[in-house]
C-alpha angles and dihedrals in degrees: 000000000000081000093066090038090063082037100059091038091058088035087058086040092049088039089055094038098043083048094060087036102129097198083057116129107261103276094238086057110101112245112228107186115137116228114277098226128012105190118106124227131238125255118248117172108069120264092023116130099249084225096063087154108167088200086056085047104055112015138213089258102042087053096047098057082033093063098015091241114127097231127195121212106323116244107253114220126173114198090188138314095299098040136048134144145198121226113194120189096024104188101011135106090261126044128168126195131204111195122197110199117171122181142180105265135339107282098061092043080061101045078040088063094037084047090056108044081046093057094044090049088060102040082044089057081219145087117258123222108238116181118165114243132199136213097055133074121339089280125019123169103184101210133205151179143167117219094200097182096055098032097240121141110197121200126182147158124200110195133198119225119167097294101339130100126202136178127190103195128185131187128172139171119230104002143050124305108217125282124261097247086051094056085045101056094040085053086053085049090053101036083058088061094055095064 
């Protein structure tokens, strides 16, 4: 799991960075860049569906009128066969990531969490704001920052589920990341899809 910890960290860091970056495609442009891989990976934890694609769990469409970008196909990447995401709007001045962790109880899906925000905190160079949220999953922190310098606004929600862990993480130059109600009833969307 500490490989998807780095991962996530440097997926939130190259979120924040491909989103100043001043060479990106205008953000209203559609972003046509086939998945990377298309296999699916396997489930490993028990009790966990063998097809968690995070493309599958929050689709092109759903992100699109989620962020207000107009995406293209995300960008399937597996990390192994208990991790995988979906980056939609690589490149672009809004990019939005659905991350897909299972582990093997409870407990490590939770230091998993803790582990992440920690690491992001780090790569960001900033404190995030964490605040717990209900009505979605068995655990959810939203989760925000401002980059002020660089104009990028970053809005997530990591939710608990059993064992699974899932983010939703937006972050976007020049204009407002989702609410937190929006990225909470897109989760619920997407844990409904798990069972």
């Amino acid at each position: 799991m500490r490989s998807m910890r780095v991962v996530m960290a440097a997926a939130m860091l190259a979120v924040t960075l491909t989103a100043c970056n001043k060479s990106a495609p205008d953000p209203n442009q559609t972003q046509t860049t086939a998945p990377t891989t298309s296999a699916t990976p396997a489930a490993t934890a028990a009790g966990a569906p063998a097809d968690l694609d995070p493309c599958q769990l929050v689709t092109q469409q759903e992100a699109s009128v989620l962020t207000g970008a107009a995406f293209g196909p995300g960008q399937l990447e597996t990390e192994s066969a208990a991790s995988s995401r979906c980056i939609y709007g690589a490149n672009t001045k809004n990019v939005f990531l659905v991350v897909v962790v299972r582990a093997a109880s409870v407990a490590e899906a939770q230091a998993e969490r803790d582990k992440v925000r920690a690491d992001a905190e780090s790569q960001l160079g900033t404190p995030l704001n964490v605040s717990k949220v209900s009505g979605v999953g068995d655990d959810a922190e939203a989760l925000t920052a401002s980059l002020g310098g660089i104009a990028v606004n970053v809005s997530g929600l990591y939710v608990l589920k059993g064992t699974t862990g899932l983010a939703l993480i937006d972050a976007v130059q020049g204009a407002a990341a989702p609410t937190t109600q929006a990225l909470i009833t897109q989760a619920n969307t997407a844990l409904g899809r798990l069972a």
